[in-house]
Each structure stands twice: as structure tokens, then as C-alpha cells.
C-alpha positions as a Markdown table, in Angstrom:
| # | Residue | x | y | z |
|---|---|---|---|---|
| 1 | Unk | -9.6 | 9.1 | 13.7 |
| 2 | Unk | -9.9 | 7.9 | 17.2 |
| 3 | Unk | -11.8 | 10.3 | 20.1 |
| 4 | Unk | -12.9 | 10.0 | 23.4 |
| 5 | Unk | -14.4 | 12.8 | 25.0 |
| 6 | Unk | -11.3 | 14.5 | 26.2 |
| 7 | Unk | -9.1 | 14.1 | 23.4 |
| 8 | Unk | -8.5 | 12.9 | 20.0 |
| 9 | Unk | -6.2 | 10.8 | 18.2 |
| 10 | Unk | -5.1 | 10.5 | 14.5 |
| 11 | Unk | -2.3 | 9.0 | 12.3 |
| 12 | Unk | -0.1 | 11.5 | 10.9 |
| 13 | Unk | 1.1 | 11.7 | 7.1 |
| 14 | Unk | 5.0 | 9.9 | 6.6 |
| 15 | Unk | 7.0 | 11.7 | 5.7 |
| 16 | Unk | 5.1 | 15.0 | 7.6 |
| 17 | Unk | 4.3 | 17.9 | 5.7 |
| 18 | Unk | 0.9 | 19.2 | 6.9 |
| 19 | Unk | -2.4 | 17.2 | 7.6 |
| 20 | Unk | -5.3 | 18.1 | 5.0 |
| 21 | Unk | -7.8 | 16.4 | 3.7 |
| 22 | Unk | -10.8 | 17.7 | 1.7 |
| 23 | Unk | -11.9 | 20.6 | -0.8 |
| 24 | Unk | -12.0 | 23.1 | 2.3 |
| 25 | Unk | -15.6 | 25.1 | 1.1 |
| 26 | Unk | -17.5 | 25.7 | 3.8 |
| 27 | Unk | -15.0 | 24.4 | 6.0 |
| 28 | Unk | -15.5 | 27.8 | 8.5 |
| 29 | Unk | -19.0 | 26.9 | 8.5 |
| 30 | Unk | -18.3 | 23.5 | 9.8 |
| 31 | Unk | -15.9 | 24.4 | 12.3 |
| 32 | Unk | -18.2 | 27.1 | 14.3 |
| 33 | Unk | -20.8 | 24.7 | 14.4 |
| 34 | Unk | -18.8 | 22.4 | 16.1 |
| 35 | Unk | -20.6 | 21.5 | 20.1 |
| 36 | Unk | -18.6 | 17.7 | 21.1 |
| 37 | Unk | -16.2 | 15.3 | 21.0 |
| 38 | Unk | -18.1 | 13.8 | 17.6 |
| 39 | Unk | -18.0 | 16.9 | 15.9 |
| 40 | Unk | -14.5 | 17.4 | 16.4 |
| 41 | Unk | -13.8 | 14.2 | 15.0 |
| 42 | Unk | -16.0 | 14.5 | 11.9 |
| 43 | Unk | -14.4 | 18.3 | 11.3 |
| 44 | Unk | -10.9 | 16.1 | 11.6 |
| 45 | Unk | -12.3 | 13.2 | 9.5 |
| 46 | Unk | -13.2 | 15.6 | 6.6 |
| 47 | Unk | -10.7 | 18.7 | 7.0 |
| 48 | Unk | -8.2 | 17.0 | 9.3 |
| 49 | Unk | -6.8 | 18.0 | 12.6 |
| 50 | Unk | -5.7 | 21.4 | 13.9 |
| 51 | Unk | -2.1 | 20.0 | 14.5 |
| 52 | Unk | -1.6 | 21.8 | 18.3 |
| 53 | Unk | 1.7 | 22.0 | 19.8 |
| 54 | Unk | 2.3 | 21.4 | 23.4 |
| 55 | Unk | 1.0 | 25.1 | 24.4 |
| 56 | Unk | -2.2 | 24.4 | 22.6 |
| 57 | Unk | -1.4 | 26.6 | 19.6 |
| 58 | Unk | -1.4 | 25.3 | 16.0 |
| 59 | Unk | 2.5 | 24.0 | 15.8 |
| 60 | Unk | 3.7 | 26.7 | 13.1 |
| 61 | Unk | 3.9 | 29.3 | 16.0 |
| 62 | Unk | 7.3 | 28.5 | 16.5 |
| 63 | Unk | 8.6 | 29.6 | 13.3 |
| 64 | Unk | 7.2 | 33.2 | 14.1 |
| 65 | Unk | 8.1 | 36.2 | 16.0 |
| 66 | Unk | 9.9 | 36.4 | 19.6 |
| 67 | Unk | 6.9 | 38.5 | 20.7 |
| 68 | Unk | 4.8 | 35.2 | 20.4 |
| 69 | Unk | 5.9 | 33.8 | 23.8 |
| 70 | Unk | 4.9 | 36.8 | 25.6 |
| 71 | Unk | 1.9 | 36.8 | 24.1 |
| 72 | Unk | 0.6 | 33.7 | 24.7 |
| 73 | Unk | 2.8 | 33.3 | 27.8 |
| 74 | Unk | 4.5 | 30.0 | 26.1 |
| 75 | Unk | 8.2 | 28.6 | 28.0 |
| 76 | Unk | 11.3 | 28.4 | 26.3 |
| 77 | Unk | 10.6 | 24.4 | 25.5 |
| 78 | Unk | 10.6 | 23.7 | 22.1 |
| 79 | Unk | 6.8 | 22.6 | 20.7 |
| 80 | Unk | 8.2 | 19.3 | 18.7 |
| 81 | Unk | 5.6 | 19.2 | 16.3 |
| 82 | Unk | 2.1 | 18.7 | 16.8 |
| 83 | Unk | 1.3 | 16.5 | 20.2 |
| 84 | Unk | -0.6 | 13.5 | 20.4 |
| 85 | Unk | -3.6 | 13.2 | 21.7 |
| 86 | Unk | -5.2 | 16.7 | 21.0 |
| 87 | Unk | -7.2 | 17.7 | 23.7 |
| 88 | Unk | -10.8 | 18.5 | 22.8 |
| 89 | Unk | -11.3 | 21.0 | 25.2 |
| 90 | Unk | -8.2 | 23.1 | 23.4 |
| 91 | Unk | -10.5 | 22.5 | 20.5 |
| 92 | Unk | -13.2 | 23.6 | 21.8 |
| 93 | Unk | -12.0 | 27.1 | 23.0 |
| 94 | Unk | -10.1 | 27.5 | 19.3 |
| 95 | Unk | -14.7 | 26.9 | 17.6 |
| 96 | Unk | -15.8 | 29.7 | 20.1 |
| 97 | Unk | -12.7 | 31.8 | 19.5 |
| 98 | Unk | -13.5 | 31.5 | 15.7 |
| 99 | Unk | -17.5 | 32.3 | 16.0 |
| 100 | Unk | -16.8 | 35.3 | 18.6 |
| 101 | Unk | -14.5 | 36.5 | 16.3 |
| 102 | Unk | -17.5 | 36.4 | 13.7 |
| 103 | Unk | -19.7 | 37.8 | 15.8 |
| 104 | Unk | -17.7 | 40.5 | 16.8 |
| 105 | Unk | -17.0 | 41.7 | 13.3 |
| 106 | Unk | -21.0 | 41.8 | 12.3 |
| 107 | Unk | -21.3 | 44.1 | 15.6 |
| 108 | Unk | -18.9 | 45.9 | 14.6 |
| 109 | Unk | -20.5 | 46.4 | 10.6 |
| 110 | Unk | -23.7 | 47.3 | 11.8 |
| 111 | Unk | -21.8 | 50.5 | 14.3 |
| 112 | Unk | -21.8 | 48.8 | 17.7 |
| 113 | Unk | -19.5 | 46.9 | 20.0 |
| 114 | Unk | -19.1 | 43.5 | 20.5 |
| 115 | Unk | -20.2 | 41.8 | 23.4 |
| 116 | Unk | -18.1 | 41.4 | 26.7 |
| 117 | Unk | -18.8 | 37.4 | 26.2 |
| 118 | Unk | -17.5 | 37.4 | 22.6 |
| 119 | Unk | -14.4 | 39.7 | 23.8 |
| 120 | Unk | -13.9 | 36.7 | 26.7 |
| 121 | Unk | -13.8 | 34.0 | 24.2 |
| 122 | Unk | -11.3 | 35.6 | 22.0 |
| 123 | Unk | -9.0 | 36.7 | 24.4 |
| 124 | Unk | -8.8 | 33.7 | 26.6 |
| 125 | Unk | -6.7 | 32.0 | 23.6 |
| 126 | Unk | -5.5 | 34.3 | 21.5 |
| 127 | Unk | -4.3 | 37.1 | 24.3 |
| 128 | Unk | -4.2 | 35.9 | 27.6 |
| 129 | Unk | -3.8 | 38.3 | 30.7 |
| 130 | Unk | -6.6 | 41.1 | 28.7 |
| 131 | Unk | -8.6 | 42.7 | 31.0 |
| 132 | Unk | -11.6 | 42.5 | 29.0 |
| 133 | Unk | -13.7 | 44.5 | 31.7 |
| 134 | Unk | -11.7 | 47.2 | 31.6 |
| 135 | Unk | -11.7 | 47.0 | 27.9 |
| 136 | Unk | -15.9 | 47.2 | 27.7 |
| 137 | Unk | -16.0 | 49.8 | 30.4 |
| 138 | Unk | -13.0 | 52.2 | 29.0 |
| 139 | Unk | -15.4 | 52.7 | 25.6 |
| 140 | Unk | -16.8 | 56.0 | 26.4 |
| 141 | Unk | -13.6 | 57.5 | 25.4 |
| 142 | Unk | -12.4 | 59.4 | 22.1 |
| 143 | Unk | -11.9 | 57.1 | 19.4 |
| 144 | Unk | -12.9 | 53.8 | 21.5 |
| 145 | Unk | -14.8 | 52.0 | 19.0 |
| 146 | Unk | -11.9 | 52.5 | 16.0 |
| 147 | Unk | -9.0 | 51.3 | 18.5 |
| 148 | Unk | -11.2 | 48.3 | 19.4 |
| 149 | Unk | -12.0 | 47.2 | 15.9 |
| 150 | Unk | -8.6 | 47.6 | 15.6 |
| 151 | Unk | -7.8 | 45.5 | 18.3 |
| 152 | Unk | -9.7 | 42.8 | 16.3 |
| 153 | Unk | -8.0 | 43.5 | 13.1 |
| 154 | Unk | -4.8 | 42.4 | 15.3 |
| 155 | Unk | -6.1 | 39.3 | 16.4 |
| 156 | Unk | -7.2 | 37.8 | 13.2 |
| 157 | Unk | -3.7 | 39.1 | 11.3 |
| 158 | Unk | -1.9 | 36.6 | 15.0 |
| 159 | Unk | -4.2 | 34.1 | 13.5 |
| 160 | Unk | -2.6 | 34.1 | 10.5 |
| 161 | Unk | 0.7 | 34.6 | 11.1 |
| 162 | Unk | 0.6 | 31.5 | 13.7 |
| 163 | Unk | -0.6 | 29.8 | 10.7 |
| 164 | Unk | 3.0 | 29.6 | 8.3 |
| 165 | Unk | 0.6 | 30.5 | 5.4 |
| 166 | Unk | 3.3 | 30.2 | 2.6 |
| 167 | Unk | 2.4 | 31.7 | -0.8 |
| 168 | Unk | 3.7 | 29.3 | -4.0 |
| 169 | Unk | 4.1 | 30.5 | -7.8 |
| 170 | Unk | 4.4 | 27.4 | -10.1 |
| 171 | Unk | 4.3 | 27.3 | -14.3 |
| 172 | Unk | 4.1 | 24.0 | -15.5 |
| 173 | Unk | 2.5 | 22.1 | -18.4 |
| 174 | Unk | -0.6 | 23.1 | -17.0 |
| 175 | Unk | 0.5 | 26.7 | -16.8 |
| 176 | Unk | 1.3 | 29.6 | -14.4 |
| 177 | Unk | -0.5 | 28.9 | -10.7 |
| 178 | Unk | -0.8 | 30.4 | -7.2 |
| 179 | Unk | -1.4 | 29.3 | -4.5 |
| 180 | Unk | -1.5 | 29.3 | -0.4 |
| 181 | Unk | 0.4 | 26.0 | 1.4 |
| 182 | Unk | -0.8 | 25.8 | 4.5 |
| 183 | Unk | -3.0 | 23.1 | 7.0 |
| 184 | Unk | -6.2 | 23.2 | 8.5 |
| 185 | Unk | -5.5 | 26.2 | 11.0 |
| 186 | Unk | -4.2 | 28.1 | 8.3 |
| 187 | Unk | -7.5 | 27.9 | 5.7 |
| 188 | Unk | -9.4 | 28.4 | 8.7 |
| 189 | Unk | -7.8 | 31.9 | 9.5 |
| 190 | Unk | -8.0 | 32.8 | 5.4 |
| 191 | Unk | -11.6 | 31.8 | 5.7 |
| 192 | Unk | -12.0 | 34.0 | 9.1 |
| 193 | Unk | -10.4 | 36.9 | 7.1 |
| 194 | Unk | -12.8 | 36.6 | 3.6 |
| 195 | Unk | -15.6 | 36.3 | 6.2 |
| 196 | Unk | -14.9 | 39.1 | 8.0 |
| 197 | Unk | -13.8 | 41.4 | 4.7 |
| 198 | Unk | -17.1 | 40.7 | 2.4 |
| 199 | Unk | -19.5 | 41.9 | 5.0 |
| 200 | Unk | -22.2 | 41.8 | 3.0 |
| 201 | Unk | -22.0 | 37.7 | 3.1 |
| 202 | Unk | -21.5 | 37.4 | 6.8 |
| 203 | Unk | -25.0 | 36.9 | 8.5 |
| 204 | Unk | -26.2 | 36.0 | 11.6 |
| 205 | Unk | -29.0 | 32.9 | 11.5 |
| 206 | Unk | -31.8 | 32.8 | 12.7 |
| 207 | Unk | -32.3 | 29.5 | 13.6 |
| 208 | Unk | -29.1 | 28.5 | 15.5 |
| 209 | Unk | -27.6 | 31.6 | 15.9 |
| 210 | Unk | -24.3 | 31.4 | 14.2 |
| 211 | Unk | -22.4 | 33.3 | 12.1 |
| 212 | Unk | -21.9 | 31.9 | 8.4 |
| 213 | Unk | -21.2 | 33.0 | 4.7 |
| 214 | Unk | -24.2 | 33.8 | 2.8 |
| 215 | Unk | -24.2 | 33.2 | -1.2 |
| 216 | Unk | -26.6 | 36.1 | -3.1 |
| 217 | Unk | -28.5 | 39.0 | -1.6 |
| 218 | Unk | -28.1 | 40.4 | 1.9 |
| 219 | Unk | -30.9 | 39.6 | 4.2 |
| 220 | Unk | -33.6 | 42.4 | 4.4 |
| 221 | Unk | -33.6 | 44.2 | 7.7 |
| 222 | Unk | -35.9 | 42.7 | 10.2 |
| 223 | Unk | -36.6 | 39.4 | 8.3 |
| 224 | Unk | -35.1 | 36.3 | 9.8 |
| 225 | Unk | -32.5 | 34.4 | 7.2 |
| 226 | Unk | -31.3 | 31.0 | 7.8 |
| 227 | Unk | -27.7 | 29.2 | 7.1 |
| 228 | Unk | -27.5 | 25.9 | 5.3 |
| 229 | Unk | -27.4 | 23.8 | 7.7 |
| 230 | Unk | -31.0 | 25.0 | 9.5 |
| 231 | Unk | -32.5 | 26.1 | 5.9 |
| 232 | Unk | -36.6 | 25.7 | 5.3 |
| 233 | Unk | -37.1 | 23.1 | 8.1 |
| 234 | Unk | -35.9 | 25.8 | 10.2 |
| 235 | Unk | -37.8 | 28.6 | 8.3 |
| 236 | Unk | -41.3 | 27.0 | 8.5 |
| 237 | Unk | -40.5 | 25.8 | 12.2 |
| 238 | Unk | -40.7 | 29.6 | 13.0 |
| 239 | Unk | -43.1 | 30.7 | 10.6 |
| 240 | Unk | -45.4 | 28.1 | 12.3 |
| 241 | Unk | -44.7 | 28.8 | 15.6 |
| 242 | Unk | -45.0 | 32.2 | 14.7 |
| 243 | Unk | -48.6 | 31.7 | 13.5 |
| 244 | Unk | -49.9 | 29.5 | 16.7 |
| 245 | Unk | -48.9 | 32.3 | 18.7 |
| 246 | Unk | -50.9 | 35.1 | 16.4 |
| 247 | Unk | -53.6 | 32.8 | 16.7 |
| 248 | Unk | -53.5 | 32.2 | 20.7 |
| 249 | Unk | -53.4 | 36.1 | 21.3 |
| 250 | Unk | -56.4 | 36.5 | 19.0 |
| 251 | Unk | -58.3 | 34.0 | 21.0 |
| 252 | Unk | -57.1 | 35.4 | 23.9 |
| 253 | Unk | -58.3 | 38.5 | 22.8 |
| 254 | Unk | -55.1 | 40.3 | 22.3 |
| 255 | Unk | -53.7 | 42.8 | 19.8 |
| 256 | Unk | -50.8 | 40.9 | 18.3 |
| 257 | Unk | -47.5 | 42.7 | 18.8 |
């Protein structure tokens, strides 16, 4: 993998049939925590590349419905396969997409609407031209929170459908076997979709702030919980902080809160 910080660079398989690399567990997790150029390349490195087209969509959107190009606003050009050099900045709009998309579905669990932020973030890529203002300020009326969970229900099913996920049924000396064909774009959208489905694994932590998939119990109401990647360091960080400041408003002598 080659980057810069505007774009990155990578040798494609001969002859092509999809770019991917690794065992993609945790491969959501790694993509939302994406921040730079680097990261982008070391998500590539491990899972490979997203594989955009020309319009900055994954390259299988061409193979899908008419209503594609007016949705995304996309000419009549063909795509030619996925371009070289990706930008990162397309990258970088598909990581928040993803983790607004997350955070929209754990408002949207605990009863209350997503942010006009996370609504920005998802409809600047996946449907461009929403007037997301008068999307936050038309949710006084009958049956506004079920037609905008809805509306997000939509957006992750374009996510996979842009995504050519093709299902495959072999039985050979090994036996009978399913499984999904598809690239990097497309395990990301599956992974959107478990995430989002098994609410009680999607948390929010407390340490960096992003979504991710949490293995065992649900985190108790009101206590912090942490993702992988922040973990004990994180934990104790806060618990210590948490304890100079009880100890400041005592010698201050304040009632901590």
C-alpha cells in the first residue's frame, strides 16, 4: 500500500475478482476508528481497499438498480472498475457515515432521535440533496420517530445492495457450505447490519466515544463501559481522574455531585 495524505494507492489482484485480505472480525471496529491518511492505509493493509468507482461509491453500484443514479446524482459514464488513486477524503466521509449510522441506531434503541450531526454525515454520501433540517424539525408529527427509523432501515439495506453481496451454496469433499462473496465494502455493510440488529452488543465507549460490538453482558445503566481498543488503561484513567476531583471538592469544601 502506498498513501499520501490525499489519496491512496494499491496493486490490484490479476486476474480481478475482489480485493480482500484478512479474517474480517472486528473489521467494523477498525474502520470507525479510522482518523488519517495512516489509518486508512493500515485498514487497507489488513482488510484491503474499499474499491471506489469514479463517483466515489464502492464499484458494484453499477450492477444495481436505475434508481441508483438519481440517488446519488451519478452521470451516465460508466464507473470502469475501481479508480486509482482512492481519495482519502472519499474515505473519510464513508468512517463517519459508518459510525453515525451506529450512533443513530443506539439513539434510536434507547427511544430517541438521532442527532442532526449524525443525520448530516449519513446523508451527505449515501443521499445527497436531504434536507436534514427539515427532517429534525418535521419530528413533532404523528408517526415521526417510526418513519425516521425507517428512513435508516433504507439506508443501511442501499449499503448493501451497492455492495453485490452474492450468496454461494457449495458441497464438496468437505461437505455442504454457505457463504457470502463479497469485498471489503460489502462485509463492512453485513457487519453494519449484525451491529445494528443485536442491540444488546452495540455500546457506546466511554473512553473514545465510538460505537463498537460488545462480547457478554450489556453495560449497567449509568456505569461507563469501554471498547477494546481503550480497555483498563482507559478505565483507570477515569476512575483516577474521577477520584482527584472527589478529593479537590472535599478540600475545597464541597459536597461532591
Amino acid at each position: 500500500m502506498l498513501y499520501s495524505d490525499t489519496e491512496l494507492r494499491y496493486e490490484m489482484p490479476e486476474p480481478f475478482s475482489g480485493y480482500f485480505l484478512s479474517n474480517p472480525r472486528r473489521m467494523l471496529d477498525a474502520f470507525v476508528r479510522i482518523e488519517s491518511a495512516r489509518d486508512v492505509a493500515n485498514f487497507a493493509q489488513r482488510f484491503g481497499p474499499l474499491e471506489l468507482c469514479r463517483h466515489g461509491l464502492p464499484y458494484t453500484h453499477v450492477d444495481e438498480d436505475e434508481s441508483f443514479a438519481g440517488l446519488w446524482m451519478i452521470d451516465d459514464q460508466e464507473c470502469g472498475g475501481p479508480i486509482q488513486p482512492e481519495p482519502i477524503s472519499r474515505w473519510l466521509e464513508w468512517v463517519a457515515c459508518a459510525r453515525s449510522l451506529l450512533n443513530a441506531a443506539a439513539f434510536f434503541h434507547d427511544g430517541a432521535f438521532p442527532s442532526e450531526e449524525d443525520w448530516n454525515h449519513i446523508t451527505r454520501i449515501m443521499s445527497p440533496g436531504t434536507d436534514v433540517k427539515r427532517l429534525v424539525t418535521s419530528r413533532s408529527r404523528e408517526n415521526g420517530f417510526e418513519d425516521e427509523r425507517l428512513g435508516l432501515g433504507d439506508i443501511v439495506s442501499q449499503w448493501l445492495l451497492m455492495s453485490r453481496i452474492e450468496p454461494r451454496f457449495t458441497w464438496d469433499l468437505d461437505g455442504p457450505r454457505f457463504q457470502l462473496d463479497t469485498g471489503t465494502f460489502g462485509v463492512l455493510g453485513i457487519q453494519l447490519m449484525e451491529a445494528i440488529t443485536r442491540s444488546q452488543g452495540l455500546s457506546t465507549c466511554s473512553g473514545c466515544g465510538i460505537p463498537y460490538m460488545r462480547e457478554g453482558r450489556r453495560p449497567q445503566r449509568g456505569r461507563r463501559n469501554y471498547c477494546p481498543s481503550c480497555g483498563t488503561k482507559a478505565a483507570l484513567r477515569d476512575a483516577q481522574r474521577e477520584r482527584r476531583s472527589k478529593l479537590k471538592e472535599q478540600a475545597d469544601g464541597t459536597t461532591p455531585s
